[in-house]
N, C-alpha and C positions, 0 to 999 in steps of 0.2 A: 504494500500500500504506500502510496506515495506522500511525500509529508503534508502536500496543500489535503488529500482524501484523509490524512489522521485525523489533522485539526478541525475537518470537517465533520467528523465521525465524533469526535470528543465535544465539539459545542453542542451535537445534537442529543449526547448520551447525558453532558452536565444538563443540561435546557431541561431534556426530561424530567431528570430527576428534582427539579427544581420544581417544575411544572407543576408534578404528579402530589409532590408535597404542600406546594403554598397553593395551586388553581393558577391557571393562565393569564388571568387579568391582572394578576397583583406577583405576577413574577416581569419583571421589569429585563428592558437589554441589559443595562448597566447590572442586574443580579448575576444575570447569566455569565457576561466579559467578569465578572468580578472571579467568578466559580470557578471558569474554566482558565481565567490566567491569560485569554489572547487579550490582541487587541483592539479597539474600537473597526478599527482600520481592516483586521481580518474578520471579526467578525461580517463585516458590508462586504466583503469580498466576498464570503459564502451565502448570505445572506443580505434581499434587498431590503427585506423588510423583519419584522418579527411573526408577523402572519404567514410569510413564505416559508419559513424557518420552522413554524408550528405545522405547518402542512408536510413538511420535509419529517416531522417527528409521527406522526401518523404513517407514510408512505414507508419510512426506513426503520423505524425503533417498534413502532405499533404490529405496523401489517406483519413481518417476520415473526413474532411474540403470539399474534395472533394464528398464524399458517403453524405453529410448533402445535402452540396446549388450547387449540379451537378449533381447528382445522383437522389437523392429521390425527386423531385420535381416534375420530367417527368415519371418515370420509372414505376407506374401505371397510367397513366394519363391520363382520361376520355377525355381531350379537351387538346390534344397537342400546339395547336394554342395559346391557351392563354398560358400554364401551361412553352412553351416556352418562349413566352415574358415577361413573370412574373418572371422567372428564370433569366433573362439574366437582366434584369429592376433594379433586386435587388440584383444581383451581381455588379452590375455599381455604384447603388446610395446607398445601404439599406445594405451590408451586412458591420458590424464593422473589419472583419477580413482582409478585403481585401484595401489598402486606395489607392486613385490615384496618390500619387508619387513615389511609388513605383512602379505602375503595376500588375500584375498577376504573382504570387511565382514561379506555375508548368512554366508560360512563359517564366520565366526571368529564372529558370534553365536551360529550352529547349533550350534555345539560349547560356548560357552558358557554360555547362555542357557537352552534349550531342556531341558536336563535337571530343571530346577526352578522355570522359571517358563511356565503355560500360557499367557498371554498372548502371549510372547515366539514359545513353540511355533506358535500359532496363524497370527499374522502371519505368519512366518517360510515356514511352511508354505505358505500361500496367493502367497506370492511366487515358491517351488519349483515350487509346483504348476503355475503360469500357466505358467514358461517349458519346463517339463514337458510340459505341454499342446500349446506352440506346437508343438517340436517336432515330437510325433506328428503333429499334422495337417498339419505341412510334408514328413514322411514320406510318409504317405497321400496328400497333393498330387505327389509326387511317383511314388508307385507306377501313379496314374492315368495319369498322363504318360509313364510309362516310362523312365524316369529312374532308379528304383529298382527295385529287383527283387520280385515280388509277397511273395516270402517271407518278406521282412524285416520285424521286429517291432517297429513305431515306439515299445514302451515300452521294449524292449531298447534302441534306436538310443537314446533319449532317457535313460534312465539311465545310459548310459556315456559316452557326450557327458557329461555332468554329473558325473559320480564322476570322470572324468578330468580334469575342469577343476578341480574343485575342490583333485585330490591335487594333481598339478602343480603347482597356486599352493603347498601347503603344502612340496613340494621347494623350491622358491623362495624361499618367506618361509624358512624353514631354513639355505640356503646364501647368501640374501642376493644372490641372482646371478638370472640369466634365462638362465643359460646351458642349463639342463637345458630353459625351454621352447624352446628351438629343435630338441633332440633329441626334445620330444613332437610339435612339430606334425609332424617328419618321419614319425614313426609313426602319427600319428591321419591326417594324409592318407592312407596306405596301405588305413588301416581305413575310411575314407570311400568309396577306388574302390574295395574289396572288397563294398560296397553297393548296385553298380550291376550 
């Protein structure tokens, strides 16, 4: 990697993690150049803006993060049933990237972001959508197989999967605990055999 692609890679890694901890709006350039140690100068060289740079943190830090422990867990997946619950299990308690005072990254943009900037919407969107997508078609992989019941409606299955994940983190990031996700995954399991 070349040193202009490090520097580049390192303001978007500090940014994040600035982001993900203070919110977007109240994480400033000046927090960021302060973080990462470049300078104003290198900073606008990678970046025109701070919004391009926040769209740069979705495209490169989000979507990979997302394609790992969102994506590739279900999207060949023999036994939806569990390879769902396994997913969501160890995004609550097991994955290091994600902590419960913060909440979920892509959520806490959706909610911030998304209301006034379409760029933000956009990206954002397209990262919903994929693992939205995945979903369904590991539904329907599954109805095939008999695994799942014909009746069931993989956009239903797929948006509640996902509103659940999301609220949960937001119990979470509230109470500062993980204590509440152990009483969801006991009910989202329930709601998983009730699919079969």
């Amino acid at each position: 990697m070349s040193k202009a692609a490090n520097t580049r890679l390192t303001i978007l890694q500090k940014a994040f993690e600035l982001i993900y901890s203070k919110g977007y709006q109240t994480t400033s350039i000046d927090d960021i150049i302060a973080t990462t140690q470049v300078t104003k100068g290198a900073f606008y060289y990678h970046f025109k803006t701070k919004d391009e740079m926040g769209v740069a943190i979705i495209e490169e830090i989000l979507r990979p993060t997302m394609l790992e422990s969102f994506i590739k867990p279900v999207e060949n997946s023999a036994n939806p049933i569990e390879d769902f619950y396994n997913m969501i299990s160890y995004l609550l308690l097991d994955d290091p990237f994600l902590q419960v005072k913060y909440g979920c990254p892509v959520g806490n943009l959706t909610q911030e972001m998304t209301p006034w900037n379409n760029q933000f919407s956009k990206a954002l969107t397209e990262l919903v959508d994929q693992w939205k997508i995945t979903i369904e078609k590991a539904v329907a992989n599954a109805q095939k197989s008999g695994l799942i019941r014909k009746d069931v409606n993989g956009e239903q299955v797929a948006y509640f999967i996902m509103s659940g994940y999301w609220g949960i983190r937001n119990f979470g990031k509230l109470q500062d605990n993980n204590s509440c996700y152990i009483v969801y995954l006991k009910e989202f399991r329930n709601y998983l055999n009730s699919l079969k």
